[in-house]
C-alpha positions as CSV (number, residue, x, y, z in Angstrom):
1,X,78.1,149.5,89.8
2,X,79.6,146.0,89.2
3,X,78.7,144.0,86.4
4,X,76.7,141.1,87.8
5,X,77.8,138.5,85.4
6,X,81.5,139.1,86.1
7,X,80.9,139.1,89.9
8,X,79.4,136.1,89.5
9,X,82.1,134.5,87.3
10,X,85.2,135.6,89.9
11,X,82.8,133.0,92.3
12,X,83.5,129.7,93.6
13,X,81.5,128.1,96.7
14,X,82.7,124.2,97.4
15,X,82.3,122.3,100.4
16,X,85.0,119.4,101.7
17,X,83.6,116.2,102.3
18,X,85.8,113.0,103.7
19,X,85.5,110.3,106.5
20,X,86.4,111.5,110.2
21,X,90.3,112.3,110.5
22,X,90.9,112.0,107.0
23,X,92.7,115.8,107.3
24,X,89.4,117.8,106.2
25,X,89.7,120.6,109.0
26,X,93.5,120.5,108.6
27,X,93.3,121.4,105.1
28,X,90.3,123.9,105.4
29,X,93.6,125.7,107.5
30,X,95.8,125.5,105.1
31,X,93.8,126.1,102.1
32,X,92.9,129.6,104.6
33,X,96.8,130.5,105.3
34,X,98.3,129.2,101.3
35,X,95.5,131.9,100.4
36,X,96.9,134.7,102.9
37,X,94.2,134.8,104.7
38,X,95.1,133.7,107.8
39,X,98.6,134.4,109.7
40,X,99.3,130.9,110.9
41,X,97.2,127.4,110.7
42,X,95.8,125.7,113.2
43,X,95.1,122.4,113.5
44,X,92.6,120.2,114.7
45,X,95.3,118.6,116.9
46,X,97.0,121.6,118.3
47,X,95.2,121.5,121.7
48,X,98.0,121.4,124.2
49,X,99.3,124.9,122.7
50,X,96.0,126.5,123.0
51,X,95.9,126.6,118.8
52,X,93.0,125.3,117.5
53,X,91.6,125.2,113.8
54,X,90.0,129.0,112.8
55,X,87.1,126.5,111.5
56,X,86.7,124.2,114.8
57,X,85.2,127.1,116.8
58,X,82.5,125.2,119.8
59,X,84.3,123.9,123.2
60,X,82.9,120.4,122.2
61,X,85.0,121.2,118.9
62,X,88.4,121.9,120.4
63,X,87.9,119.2,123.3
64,X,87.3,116.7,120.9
65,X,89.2,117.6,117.7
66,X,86.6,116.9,115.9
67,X,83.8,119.0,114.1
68,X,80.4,118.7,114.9
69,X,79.3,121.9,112.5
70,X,79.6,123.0,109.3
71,X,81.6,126.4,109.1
72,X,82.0,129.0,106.4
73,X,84.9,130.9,105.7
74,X,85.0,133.2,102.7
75,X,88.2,134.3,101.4
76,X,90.3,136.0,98.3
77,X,92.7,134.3,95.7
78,X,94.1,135.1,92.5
79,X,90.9,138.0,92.2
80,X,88.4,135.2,92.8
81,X,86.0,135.5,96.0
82,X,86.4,131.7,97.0
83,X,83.3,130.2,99.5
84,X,84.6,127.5,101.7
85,X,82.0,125.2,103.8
86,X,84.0,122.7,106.1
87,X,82.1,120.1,107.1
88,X,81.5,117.5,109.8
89,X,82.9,113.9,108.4
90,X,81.3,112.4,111.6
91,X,78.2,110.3,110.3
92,X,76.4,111.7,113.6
93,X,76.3,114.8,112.0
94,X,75.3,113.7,108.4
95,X,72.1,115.8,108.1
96,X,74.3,119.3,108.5
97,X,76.9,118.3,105.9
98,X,73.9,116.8,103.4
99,X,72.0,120.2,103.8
100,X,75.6,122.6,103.2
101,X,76.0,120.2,99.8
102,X,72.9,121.7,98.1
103,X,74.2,125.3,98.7
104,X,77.5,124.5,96.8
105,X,79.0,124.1,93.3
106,X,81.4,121.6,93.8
107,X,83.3,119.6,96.2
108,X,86.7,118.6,97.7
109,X,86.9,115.4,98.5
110,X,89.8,114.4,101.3
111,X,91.3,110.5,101.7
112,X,93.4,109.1,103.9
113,X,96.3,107.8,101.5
114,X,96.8,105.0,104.8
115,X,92.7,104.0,104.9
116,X,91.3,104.6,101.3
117,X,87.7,104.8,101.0
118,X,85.5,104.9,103.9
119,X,82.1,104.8,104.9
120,X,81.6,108.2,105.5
121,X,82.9,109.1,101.7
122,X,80.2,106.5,100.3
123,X,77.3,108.3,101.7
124,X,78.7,112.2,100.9
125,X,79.8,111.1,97.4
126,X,76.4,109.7,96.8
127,X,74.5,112.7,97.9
128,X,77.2,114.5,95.6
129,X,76.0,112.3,92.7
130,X,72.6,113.3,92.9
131,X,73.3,116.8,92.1
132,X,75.6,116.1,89.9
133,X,78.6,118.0,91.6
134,X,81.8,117.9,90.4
135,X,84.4,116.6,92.7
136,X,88.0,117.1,93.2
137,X,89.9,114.1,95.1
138,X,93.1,115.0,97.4
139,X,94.9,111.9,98.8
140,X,96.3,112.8,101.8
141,X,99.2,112.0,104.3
142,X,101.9,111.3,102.0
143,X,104.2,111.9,105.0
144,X,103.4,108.5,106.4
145,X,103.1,105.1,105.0
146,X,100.0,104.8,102.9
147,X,98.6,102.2,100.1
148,X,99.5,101.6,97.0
149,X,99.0,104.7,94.8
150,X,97.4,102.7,91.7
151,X,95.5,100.3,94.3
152,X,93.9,103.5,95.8
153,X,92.9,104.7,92.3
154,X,92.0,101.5,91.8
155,X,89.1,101.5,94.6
156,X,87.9,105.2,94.4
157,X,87.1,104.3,90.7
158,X,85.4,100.8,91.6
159,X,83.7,102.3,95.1
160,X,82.3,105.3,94.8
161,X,82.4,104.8,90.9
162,X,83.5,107.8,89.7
163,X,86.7,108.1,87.2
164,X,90.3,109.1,88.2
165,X,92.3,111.6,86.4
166,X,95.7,112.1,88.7
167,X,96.7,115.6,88.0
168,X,99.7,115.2,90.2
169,X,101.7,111.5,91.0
170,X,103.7,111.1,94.4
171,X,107.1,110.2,94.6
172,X,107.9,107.4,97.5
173,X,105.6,108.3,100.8
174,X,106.4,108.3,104.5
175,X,110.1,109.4,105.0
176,X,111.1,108.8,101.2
177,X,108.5,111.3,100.4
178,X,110.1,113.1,98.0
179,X,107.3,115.6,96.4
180,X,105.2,115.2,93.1
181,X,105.5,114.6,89.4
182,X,102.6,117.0,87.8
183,X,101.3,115.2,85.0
184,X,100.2,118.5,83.3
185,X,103.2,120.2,83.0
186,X,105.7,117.2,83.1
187,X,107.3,119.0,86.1
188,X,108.4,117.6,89.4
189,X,107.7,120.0,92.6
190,X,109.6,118.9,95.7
191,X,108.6,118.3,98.9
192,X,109.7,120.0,101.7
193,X,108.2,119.8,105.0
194,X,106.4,122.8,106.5
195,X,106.9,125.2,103.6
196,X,104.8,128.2,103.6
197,X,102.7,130.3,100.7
198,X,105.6,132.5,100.0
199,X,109.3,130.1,100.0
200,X,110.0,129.4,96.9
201,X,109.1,125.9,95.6
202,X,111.9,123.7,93.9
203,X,110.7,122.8,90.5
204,X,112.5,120.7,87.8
205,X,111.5,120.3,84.5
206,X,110.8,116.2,83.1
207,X,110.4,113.1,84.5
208,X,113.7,112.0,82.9
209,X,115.6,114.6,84.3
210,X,119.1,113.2,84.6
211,X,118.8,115.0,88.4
212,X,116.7,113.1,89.7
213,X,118.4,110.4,89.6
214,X,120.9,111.6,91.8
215,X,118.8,113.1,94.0
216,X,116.7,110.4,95.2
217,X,117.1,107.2,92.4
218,X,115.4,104.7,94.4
219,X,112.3,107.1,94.5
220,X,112.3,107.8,91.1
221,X,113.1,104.7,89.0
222,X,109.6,103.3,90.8
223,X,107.8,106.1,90.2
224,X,108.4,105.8,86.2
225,X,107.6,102.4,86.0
226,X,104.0,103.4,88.4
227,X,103.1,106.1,85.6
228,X,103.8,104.0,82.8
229,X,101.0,101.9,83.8
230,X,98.9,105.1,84.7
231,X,99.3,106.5,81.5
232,X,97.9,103.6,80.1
233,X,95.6,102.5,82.4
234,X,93.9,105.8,84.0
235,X,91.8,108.7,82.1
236,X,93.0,112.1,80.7
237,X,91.6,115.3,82.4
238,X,88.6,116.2,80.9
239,X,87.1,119.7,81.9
240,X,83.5,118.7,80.6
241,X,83.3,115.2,82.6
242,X,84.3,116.8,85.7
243,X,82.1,119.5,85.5
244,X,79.3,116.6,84.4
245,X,80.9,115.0,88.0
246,X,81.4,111.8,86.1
247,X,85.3,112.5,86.4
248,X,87.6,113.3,89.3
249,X,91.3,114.8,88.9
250,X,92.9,113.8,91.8
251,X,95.7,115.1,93.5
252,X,98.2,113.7,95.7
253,X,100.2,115.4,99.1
254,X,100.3,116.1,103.0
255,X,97.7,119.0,104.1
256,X,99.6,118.9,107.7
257,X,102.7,119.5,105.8
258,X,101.5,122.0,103.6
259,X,102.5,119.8,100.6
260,X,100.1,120.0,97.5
261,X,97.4,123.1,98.8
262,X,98.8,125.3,96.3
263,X,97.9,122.7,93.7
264,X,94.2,122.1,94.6
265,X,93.6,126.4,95.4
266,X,94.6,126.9,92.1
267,X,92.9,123.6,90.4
268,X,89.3,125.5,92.6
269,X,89.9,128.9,90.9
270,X,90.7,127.1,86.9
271,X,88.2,124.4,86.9
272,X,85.9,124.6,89.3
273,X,82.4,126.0,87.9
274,X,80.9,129.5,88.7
275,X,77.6,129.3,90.1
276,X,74.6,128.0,87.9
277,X,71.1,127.9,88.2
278,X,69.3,126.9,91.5
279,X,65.9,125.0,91.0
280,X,62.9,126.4,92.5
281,X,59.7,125.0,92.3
282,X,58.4,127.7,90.3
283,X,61.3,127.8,87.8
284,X,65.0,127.4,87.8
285,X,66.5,131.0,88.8
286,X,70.0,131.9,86.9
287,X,72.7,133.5,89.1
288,X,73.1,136.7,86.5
289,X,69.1,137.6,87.1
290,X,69.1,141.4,88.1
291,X,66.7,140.6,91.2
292,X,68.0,139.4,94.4
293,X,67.1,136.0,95.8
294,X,68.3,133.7,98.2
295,X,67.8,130.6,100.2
296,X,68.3,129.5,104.2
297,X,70.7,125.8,104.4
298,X,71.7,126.5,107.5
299,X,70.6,128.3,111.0
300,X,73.3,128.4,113.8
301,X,72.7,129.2,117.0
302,X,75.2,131.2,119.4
303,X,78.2,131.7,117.2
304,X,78.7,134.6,119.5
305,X,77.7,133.5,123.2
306,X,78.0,137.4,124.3
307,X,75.3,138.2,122.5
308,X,73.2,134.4,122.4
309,X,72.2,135.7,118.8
310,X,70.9,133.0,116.0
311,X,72.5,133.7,112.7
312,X,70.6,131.9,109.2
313,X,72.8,131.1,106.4
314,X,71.8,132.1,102.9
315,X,73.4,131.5,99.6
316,X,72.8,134.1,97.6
317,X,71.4,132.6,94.1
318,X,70.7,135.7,92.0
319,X,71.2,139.2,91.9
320,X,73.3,141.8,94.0
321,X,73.0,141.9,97.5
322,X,73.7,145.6,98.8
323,X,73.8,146.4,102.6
324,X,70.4,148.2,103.5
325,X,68.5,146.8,100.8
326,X,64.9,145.7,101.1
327,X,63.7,142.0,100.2
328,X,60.7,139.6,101.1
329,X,61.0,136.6,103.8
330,X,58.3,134.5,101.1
331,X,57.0,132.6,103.6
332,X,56.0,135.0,105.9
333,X,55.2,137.5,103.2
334,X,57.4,139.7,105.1
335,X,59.7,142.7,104.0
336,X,63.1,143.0,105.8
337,X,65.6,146.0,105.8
338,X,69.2,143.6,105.5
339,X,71.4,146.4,107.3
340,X,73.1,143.8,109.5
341,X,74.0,140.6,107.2
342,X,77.5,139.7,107.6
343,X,80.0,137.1,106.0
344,X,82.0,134.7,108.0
345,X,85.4,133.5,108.9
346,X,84.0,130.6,111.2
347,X,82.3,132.4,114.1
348,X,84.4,135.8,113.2
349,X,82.3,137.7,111.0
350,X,82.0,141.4,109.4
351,X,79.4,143.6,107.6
352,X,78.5,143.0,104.4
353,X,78.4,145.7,101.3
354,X,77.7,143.2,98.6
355,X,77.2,139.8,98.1
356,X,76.2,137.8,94.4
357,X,75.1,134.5,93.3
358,X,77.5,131.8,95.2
359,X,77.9,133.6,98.3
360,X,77.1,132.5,101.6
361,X,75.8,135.4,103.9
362,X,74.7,135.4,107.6
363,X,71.2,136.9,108.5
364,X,70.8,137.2,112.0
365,X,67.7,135.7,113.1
366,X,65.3,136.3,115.9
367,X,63.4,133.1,115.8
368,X,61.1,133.6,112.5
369,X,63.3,131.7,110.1
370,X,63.7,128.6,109.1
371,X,66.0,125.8,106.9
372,X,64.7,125.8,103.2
373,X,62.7,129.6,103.8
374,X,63.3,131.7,100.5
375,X,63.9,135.2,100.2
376,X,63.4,137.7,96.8
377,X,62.8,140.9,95.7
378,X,59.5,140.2,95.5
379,X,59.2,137.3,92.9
380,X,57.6,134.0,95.0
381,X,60.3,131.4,94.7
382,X,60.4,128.0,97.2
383,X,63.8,126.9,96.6
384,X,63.8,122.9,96.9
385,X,66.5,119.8,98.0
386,X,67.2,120.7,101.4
387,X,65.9,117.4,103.2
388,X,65.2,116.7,106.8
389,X,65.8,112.7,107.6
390,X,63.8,110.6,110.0
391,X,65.5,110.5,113.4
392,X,66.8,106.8,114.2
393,X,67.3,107.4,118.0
394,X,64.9,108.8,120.6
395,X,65.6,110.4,124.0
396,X,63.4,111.9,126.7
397,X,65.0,115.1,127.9
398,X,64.8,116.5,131.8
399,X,66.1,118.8,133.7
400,X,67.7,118.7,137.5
401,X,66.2,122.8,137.9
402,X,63.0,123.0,137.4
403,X,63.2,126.5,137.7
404,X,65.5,126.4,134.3
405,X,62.6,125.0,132.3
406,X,62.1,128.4,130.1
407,X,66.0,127.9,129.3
408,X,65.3,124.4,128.2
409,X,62.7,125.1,126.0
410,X,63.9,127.9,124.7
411,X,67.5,126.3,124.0
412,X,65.7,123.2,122.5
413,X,63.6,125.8,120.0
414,X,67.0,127.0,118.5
415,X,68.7,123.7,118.7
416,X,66.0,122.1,116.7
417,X,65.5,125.2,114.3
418,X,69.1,124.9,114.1
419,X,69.0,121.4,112.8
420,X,71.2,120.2,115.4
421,X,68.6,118.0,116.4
422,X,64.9,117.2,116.2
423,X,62.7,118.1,118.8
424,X,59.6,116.9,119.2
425,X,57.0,118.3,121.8
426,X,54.4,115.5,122.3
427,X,50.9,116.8,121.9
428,X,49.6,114.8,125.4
429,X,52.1,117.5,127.1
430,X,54.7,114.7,127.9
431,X,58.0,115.7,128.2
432,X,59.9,116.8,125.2
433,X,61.5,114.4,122.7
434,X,64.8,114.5,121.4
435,X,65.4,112.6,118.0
436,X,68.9,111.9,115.8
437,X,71.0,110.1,113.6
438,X,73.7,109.4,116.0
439,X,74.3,109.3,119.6
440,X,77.0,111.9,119.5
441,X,74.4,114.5,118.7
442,X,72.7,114.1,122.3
443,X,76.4,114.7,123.8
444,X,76.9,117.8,121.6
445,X,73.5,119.2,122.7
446,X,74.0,118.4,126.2
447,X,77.7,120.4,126.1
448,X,75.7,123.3,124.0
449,X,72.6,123.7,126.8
450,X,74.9,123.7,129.7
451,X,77.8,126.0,128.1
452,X,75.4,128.2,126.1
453,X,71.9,128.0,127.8
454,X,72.9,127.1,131.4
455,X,70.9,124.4,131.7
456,X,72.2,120.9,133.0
457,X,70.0,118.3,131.1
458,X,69.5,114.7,131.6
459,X,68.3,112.1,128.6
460,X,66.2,109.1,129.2
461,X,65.3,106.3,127.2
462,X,62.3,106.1,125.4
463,X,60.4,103.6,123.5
464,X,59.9,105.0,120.5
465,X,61.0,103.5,117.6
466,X,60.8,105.5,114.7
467,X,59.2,109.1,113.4
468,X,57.1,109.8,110.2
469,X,56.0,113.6,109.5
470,X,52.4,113.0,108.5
471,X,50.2,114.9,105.8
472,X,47.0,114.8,104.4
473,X,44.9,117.0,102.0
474,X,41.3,115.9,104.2
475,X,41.8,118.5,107.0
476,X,39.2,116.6,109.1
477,X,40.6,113.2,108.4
478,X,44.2,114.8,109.9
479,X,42.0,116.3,113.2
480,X,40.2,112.9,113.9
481,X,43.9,111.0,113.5
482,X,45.2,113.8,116.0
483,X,42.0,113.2,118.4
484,X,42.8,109.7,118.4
485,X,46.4,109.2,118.2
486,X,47.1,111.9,120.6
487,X,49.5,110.2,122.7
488,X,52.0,109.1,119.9
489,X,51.7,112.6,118.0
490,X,54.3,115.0,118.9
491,X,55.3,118.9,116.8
492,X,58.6,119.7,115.5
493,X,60.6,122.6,116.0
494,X,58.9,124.3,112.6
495,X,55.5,122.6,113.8
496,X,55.5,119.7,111.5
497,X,53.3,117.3,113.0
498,X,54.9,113.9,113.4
499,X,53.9,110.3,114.4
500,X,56.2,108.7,117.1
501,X,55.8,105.0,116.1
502,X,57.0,102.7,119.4
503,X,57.7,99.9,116.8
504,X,57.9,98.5,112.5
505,X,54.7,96.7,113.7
506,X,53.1,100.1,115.2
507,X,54.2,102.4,112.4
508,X,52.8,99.8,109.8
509,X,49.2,99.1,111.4
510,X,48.9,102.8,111.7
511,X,49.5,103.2,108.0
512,X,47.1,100.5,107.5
513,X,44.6,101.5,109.7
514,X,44.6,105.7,108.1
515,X,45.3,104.9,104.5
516,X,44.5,108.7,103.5
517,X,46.8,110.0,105.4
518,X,51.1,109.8,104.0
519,X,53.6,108.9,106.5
520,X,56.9,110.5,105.3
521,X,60.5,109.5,106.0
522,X,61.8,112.5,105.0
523,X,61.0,116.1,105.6
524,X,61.5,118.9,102.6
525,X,62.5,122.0,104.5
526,X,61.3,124.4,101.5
527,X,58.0,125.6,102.1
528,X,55.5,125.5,99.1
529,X,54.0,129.1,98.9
């Protein structure tokens, strides 16, 4: 039998954040094919040749290029089992990407060298900050004309207010992009374009090499003068800061160029951390614990339309995980016989024979679990972070079948258990209520119910403002605010009552008017049991 403690150390689980087309799904590809496990890369914009990204798996996904869900792929390098969770950079489809960052232990963050820091990257590196999770940086798209290298230090550093350490320093960009000058090992690696994991690399040894002056001088002479000012101006690698995620070591190349993968695969397996302890209400549960337990951050629906399943995503937090085994669904005090969990490559998937602390594992899932359930061996453990946020938009759904209502609904249920968007059925009997962060989401869930449900749906404007999932400890206090307040209460899809407010002024005389009651903005998907 394995030794849990050194199955747990070969582990690494990260998730890439960046801005939309900053390169994130192209390098999730290459990061896949530099670590042999895939034949050939895809990309995101390799739709005219029928190729499209192994991690881009919806229709809505290929005819857009973009992603609208998170997808796991779990692979092998240099003996370490490496989990990889490519998420959406849209901010339409924030809520998947915050809830995959608190099954992780670090993070790969992706720039576009041309844009520098964008909007997107503020809000994923502050929800990184929170948890403390060490980052690594990879400027991208050296093959074009980008910023200043020192400027773009400059403003990660002052922006998202973390500190640089480059690992790696570019030499020229665009078509004088000449490769990289590794800090570390005072070696230069040069670029060239569309190299794969096994041509051999062209390295040569010290900045002052008397060769690269005749090979590119122009290049060069710049690039001396740029790291005498980075050696004096930027911070040293530090292992300890970056693991406290106060540091970043930052890496410079072209993911659609295959330039600089290597670097960050093997920067993942040498620094990254192992996975630690997860926090439970209870206690905080170390991954080398003998017993088995888990927790759902994810639930997609239809992965495989052939078979219209629902899969849940754990991550394993302690324990081994062996195919058969028993363990207890906590919140439905339920045993399960696991004889079907799988892992993932995107939507491909295959059994499972063992999983351990940092994994991420698929258990399908016939409509009784949900984000933030916990599972064990027994011990009752609510695992905690995994946040659902008030919708900002509001649509009234219909349909032009009525005789395709059952599909509605029961497309709705696993769209909304999958987190791809809140439902909300009003209690009056009204017509069911769609709420998001972004408009995009409607358009993804319209494409999903026709493609994967068959249902052609319609959304209508409604005037609802806002929602706030309501609690209170007096149980008839909370039935005489549902007697009265019927017709602006709706459910969610895990039966969370909720007030739909139709204004600021509404949603602030209500709380004014039921003062026992607590109106929350967010939504904690762990259940306390």
């Amino acid at each position: 039998m394995p030794d849990i403690r050194s199955e747990v150390a070969r582990r690494r689980t990260f998730a890439i954040i960046s801005h939309p087309d900053a390169g994130k799904t192209t390098l999730t590809e290459k990061l896949l094919y530099f670590s042999g496990t895939i034949q050939a890369a895809g990309t995101v914009k390799g739709k005219k040749g029928g190729k499209f990204a192994t991690s881009d798996w919806m229709d809505i996904e290929k005819q857009r290029g973009i992603s609208v869900a998170s997808s796991v792929m779990q692979f092998d390098y240099r003996d370490h089992v490496v989990n990889l969770l490519d998420t959406p950079g849209h901010q339409d489809f924030s809520e998947d990407t915050y809830r995959v960052l608190t099954a992780v232990d670090s993070a790969l963050m992706v720039i576009d060298a041309a844009k520098g820091v964008e909007a997107q990257t503020i809000k994923l590196l502050n929800v990184c900050r929170m948890r403390h999770t060490p980052i690594i940086t990879f400027m991208n798209k050296y093959d074009r004309e980008v910023r200043d290298n020192l400027e773009l230090l400059d403003e990660v550093e002052s922006v998202l207010e973390i500190r640089c350490a480059p690992i790696t320093w570019p030499i020229g960009m665009g078509k004088t992009f000449r490769g990289v000058y590794s800090i570390l090992s005072d070696e230069i690696i040069i670029f060239t374009p569309g190299q794969g994991p096994l041509d051999e690399v062209e390295i040569i040894k010290g900045i002052d090499n008397p060769r690269l002056d005749e090979l590119f001088p122009l290049e060069i002479e710049n690039t001396r003068m740029e790291l005498e000012l980075v050696r004096g101006a930027s911070h040293p690698f530090d292992l300890e800061e970056f693991l406290a995620g106060t540091l970043t070591p930052v890496f410079f190349g072209s993911a659609i160029n295959n330039f600089g993968i290597r670097e960050i695969l093997n920067a993942l397996v040498d620094w990254a951390p192992q996975p630690s302890e997860t926090h439970a209400i209870q206690r905080d549960v170390e991954p080398t614990e003998e017993k088995f337990s888990a927790f759902v951050f994810k639930i997609q629906a239809n992965m495989d339309p052939k078979h219209r399943d629902r899969i849940a995503f754990l991550r394993v937090c302690s324990g081994e995980f062996t195919r058969g085994m028993k363990f207890k669904h906590l919140r439905l005090n339920r045993e399960i016989a696991a004889n079907s969990v799988v892992t993932f490559m995107a939507q491909g998937r295959e059994q499972v024979e063992e999983a351990y602390a940092g994994d991420i594992i698929g258990l399908p899932n016939h409509g009784n679990i949900q984000i933030g359930d916990s599972f064990s061996e027994g011990e009752l453990l609510s695992f905690t972070g995994i946040p659902y946020f008030a919708p900002e938009m509001f649509r009234i759904v219909r349909i032009k079948n009525p005789l395709k209502i059952k599909q509605l609904q029961k497309g709705l249920q696993q769209l909304g258990e999958e987190g791809a968007v809140q439902v909300f059925k009003p209690l009056n009997g009204g017509d069911l209520i769609l709420g998001a962060v972004g408009v995009l989401q409607f358009e993804v869930v319209a494409s999903r119910l026709l493609n994967e449900y068959g249902v052609e749906a319609m959304f209508e404007s409604t005037p609802i403002y806002t929602a706030r999932w309501v609690s209170c400890d007096d149980a008839k206090k909370l039935a005489d605010f549902e007697k009265n307040l019927v017709n602006n209460l709706g459910r969610d899809a895990a039966d969370s009552l909720a007030y739909l407010a139709t204004s600021r002024v509404n949603l602030d005389l209500t709380m004014e008017r039921w003062p026992e009651l607590k109106f929350h903005a967010t939504r904690e998907h762990a259940v306390t049991l």
